[in-house]
C-alpha positions as CSV (number, residue, x, y, z in Angstrom):
1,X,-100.8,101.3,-29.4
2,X,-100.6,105.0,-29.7
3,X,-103.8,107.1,-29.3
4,X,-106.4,107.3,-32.5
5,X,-109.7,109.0,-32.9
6,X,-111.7,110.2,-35.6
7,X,-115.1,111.3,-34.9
8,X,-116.9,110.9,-38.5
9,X,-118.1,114.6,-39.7
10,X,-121.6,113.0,-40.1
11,X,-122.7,112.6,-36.5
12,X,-125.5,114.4,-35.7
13,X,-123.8,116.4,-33.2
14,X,-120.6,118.9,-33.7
15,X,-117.1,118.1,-32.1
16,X,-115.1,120.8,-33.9
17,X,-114.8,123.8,-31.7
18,X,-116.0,127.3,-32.7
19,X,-113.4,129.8,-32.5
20,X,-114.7,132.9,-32.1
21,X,-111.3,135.7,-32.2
22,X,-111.1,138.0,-29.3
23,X,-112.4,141.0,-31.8
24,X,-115.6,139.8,-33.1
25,X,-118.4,139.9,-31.3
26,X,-118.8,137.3,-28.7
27,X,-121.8,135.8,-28.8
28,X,-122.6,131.3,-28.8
29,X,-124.5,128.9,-31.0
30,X,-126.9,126.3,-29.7
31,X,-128.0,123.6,-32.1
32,X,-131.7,122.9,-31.8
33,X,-132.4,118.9,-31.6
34,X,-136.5,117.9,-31.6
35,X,-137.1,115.7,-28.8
36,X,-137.9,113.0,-31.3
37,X,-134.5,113.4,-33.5
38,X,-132.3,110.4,-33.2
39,X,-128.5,111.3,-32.2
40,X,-126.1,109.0,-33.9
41,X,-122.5,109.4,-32.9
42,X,-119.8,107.2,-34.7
43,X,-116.1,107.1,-34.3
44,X,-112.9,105.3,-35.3
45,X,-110.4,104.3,-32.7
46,X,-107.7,101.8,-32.3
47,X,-109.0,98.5,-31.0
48,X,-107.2,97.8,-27.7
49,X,-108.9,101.4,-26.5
50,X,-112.4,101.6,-24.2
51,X,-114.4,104.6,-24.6
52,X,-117.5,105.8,-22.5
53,X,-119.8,109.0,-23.4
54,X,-121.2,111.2,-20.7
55,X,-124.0,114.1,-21.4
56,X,-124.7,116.9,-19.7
57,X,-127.5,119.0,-18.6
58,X,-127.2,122.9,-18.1
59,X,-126.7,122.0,-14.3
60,X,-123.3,120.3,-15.4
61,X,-125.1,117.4,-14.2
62,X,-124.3,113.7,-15.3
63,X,-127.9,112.5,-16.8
64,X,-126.7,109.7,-18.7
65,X,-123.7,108.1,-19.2
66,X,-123.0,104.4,-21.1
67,X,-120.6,102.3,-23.7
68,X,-120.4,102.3,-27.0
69,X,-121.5,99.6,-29.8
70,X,-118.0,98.2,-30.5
71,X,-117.7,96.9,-34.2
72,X,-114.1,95.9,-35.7
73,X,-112.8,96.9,-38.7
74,X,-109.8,95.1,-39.9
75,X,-107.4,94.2,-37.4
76,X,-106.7,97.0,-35.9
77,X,-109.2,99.2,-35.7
78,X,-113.2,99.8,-34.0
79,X,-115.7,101.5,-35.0
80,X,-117.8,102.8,-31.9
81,X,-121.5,104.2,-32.0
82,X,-124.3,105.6,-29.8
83,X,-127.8,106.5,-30.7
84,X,-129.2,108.4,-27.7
85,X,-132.7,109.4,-27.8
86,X,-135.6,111.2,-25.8
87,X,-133.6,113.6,-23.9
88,X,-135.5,115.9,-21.2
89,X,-135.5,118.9,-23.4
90,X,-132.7,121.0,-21.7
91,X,-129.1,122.2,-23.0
92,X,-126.7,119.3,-23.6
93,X,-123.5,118.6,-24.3
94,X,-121.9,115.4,-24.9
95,X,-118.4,114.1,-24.0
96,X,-116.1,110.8,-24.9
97,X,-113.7,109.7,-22.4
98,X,-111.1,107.5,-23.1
99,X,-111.1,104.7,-19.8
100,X,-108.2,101.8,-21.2
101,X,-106.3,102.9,-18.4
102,X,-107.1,106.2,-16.9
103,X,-110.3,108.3,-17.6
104,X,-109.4,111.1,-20.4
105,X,-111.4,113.8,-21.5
106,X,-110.9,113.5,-25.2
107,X,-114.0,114.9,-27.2
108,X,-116.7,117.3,-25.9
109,X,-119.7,118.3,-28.5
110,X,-120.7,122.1,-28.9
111,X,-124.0,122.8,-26.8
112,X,-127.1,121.4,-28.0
113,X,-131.0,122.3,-27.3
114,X,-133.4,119.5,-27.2
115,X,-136.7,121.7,-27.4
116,X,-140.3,120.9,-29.7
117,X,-140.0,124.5,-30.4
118,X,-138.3,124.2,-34.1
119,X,-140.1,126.2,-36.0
120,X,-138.3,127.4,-39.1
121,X,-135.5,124.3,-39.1
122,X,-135.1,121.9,-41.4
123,X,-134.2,118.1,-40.7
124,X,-131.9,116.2,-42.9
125,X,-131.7,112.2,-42.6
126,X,-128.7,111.1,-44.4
127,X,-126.9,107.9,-45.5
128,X,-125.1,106.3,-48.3
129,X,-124.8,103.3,-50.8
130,X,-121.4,102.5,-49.4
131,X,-118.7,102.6,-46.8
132,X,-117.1,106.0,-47.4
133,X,-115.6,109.6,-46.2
134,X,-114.1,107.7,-42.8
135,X,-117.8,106.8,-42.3
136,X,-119.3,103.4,-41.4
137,X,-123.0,103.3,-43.6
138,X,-123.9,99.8,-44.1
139,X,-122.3,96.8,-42.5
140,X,-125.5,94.9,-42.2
141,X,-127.4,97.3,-41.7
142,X,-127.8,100.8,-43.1
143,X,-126.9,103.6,-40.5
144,X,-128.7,106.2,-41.2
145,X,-127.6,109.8,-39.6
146,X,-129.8,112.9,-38.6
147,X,-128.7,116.5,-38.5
148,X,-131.3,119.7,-38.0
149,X,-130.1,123.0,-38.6
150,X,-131.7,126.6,-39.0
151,X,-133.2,127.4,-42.1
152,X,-135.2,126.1,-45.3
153,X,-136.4,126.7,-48.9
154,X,-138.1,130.1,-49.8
155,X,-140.3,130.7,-52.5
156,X,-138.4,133.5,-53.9
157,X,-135.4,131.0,-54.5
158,X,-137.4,128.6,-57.0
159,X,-135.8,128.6,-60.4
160,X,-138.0,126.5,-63.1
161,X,-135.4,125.4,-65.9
162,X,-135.8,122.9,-68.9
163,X,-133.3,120.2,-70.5
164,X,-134.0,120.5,-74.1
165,X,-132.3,119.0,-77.1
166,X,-133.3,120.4,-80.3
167,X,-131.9,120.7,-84.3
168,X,-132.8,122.4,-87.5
169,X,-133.3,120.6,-90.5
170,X,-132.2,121.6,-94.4
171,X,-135.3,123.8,-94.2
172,X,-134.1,125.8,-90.4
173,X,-137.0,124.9,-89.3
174,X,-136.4,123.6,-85.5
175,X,-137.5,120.2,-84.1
176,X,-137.0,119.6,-80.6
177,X,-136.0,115.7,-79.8
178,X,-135.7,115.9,-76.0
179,X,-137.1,118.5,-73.3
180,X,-137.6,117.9,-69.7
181,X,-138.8,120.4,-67.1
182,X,-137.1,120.7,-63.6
183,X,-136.7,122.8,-60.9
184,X,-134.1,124.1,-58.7
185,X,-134.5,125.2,-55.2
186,X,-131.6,127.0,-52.9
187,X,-131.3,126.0,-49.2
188,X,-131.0,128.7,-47.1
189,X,-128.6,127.8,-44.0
190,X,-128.8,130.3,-41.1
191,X,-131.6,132.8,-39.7
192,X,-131.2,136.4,-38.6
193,X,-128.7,135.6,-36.4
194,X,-126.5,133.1,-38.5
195,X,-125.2,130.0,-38.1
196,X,-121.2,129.2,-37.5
197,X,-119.1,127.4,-40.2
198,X,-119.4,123.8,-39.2
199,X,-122.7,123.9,-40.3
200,X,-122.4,125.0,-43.4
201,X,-119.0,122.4,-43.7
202,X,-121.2,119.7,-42.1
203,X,-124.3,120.2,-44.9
204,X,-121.6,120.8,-47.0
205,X,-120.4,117.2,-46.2
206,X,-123.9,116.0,-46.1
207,X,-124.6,116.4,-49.5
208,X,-122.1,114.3,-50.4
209,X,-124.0,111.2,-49.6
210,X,-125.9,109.1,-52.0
211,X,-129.0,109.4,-50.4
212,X,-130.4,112.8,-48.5
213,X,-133.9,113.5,-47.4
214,X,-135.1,117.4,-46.4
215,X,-137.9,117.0,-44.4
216,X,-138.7,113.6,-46.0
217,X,-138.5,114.3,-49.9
218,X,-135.0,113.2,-51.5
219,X,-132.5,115.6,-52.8
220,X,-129.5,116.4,-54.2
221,X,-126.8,119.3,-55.1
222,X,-127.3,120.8,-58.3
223,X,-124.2,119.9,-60.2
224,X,-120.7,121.1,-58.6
225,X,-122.9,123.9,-55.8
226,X,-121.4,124.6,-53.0
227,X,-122.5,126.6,-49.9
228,X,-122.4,130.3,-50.7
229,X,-121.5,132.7,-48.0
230,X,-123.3,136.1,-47.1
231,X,-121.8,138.0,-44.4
232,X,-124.3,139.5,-41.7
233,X,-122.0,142.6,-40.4
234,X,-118.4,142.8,-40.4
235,X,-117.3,141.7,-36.9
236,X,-120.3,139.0,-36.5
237,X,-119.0,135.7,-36.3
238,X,-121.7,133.7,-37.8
239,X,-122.9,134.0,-41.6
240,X,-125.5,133.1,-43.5
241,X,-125.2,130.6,-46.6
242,X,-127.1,129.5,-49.6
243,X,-126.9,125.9,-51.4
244,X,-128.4,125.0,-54.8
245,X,-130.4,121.6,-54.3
246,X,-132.8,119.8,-56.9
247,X,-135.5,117.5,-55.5
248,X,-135.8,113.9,-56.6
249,X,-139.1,112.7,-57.5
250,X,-139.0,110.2,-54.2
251,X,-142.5,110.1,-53.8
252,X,-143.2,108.3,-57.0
253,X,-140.5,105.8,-57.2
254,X,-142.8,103.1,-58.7
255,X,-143.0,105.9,-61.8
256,X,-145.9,106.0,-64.3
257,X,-147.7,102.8,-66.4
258,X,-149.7,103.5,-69.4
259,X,-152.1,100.9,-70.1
260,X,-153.9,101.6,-73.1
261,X,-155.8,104.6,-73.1
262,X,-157.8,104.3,-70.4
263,X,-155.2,104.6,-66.7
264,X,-152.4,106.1,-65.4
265,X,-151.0,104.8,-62.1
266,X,-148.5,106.6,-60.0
267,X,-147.8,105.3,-56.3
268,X,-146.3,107.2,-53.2
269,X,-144.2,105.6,-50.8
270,X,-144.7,107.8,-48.5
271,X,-148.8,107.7,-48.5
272,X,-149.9,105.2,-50.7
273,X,-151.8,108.1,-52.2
274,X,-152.6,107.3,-56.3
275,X,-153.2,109.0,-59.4
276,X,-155.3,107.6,-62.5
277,X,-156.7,108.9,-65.6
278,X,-159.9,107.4,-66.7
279,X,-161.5,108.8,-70.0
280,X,-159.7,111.9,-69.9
281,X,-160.7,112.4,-66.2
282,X,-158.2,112.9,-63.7
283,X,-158.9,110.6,-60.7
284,X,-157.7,111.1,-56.6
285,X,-157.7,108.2,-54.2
């Protein structure tokens, strides 16, 4: 058979290149991996094909090389994964060869920093409820993917809104049937110095998923939002962008019991920390 790829746009790492034009400033992007942050690489190819991956320190030197998890899909097409982990920290990149017949160079990853310096970046673990987007999630078990980027939540870019439903009777005077307070948050994408535009096309596809954690607490994109752009200087090849999230109350997933008048009981998943309400007390465990 001919020759097939497609490297899924969720992999933690980038395979797109950045082209930087000849008249903008020529400067590079390194995306910062803690040394604890799972890699997951996943690819389509056709089923007759080998692969092996290679990565490489800032020496150019070979410091791990290996095969791929083979699982078939259909009868004519693989689905081929590697989690690499605990890298030295050091500058990285990672290459697929293709070795059915000959060894071909055929994907190379832009750079990437292994460091526990990553201060002001935010970690998104992402998966979803089914088998979409070119993208292998569950077939027996749930893969769940890894991406960090620069940037975060500031306080200034907290909006508190409220879903209300409300009428006025013969007499206009207004009853309210429905209200419930939320809040929405925008994601800054980038630093000072930007970020290129597979990030903000990666987070872009991200958010697509059913189920997205930000540094452990579950969101998701505020209606149709969409990463906004703010150019840095004219010339600069990087931008800055902005996306409109809403958190999910993840941390309480068991909800809230009333018994009586005497408890309420929520209970975190995360820290098995619980809320109760004796007598009109409020009550921390």
């Amino acid at each position: 058979m001919g020759q097939f790829i497609h490297i899924s746009k969720f992999s933690s790492l980038n395979f797109e290149p950045t082209n930087v034009k000849s008249w903008e400033d020529q400067v590079s992007y390194c995306q910062k991996v803690f040394v604890n942050d799972p890699i997951l690489i996943q690819f389509a190819a056709d089923f007759d094909e080998t692969f092996r991956y290679d990565v490489i320190n800032s020496l150019g030197t070979v410091i791990q090389t290996g095969l791929f998890t083979i699982t078939a899909i259909g009868a004519t097409i693989n689905i081929l994964e590697k989690e690499i982990t605990e890298l030295p920290q050091d500058i990285y990149t990672l290459r697929i060869y293709q070795t059915t017949r000959q060894t071909l160079l055929i994907a190379e990853s832009s750079p990437f920093c292994v460091t526990d310096q990553v201060d002001n970046t935010t970690l998104l673990a992402y998966t979803n409820s089914s088998n979409d987007f070119d993208t292998i999630f569950i077939n027996g078990t749930t893969r769940v993917f890894n991406f960090r980027f620069e940037g975060g939540f500031l306080n200034s870019d907290t909006s508190y809104l409220v879903e209300s439903n409300s009428f006025r009777n013969q007499f206009q005077e207004g009853r309210q049937l429905y209200q419930r307070p939320y809040k929405t948050k925008s994601l800054t994408i980038g630093n000072a110095f930007g970020v290129p535009d597979w990030v903000a096309e990666k987070i872009n596809f991200i958010f697509c998923c059913s189920n997205i954690y930000l540094n452990r607490v579950k969101h998701s994109r505020s209606e149709k939002s969409a990463p906004e752009r703010t150019t840095i200087e004219e010339g600069y090849p990087f931008s800055n962008f902005k996306l409109l999230l809403e958190g999910e109350a993840e941390l309480y997933t068991t909800g809230m019991q009333i018994f009586g008048n005497d408890w309420i009981v929520k209970k975190s998943n995360w820290n098995g920390y619980g809320t109760w309400l004796t007598n009109g007390i409020i009550n921390r465990n």
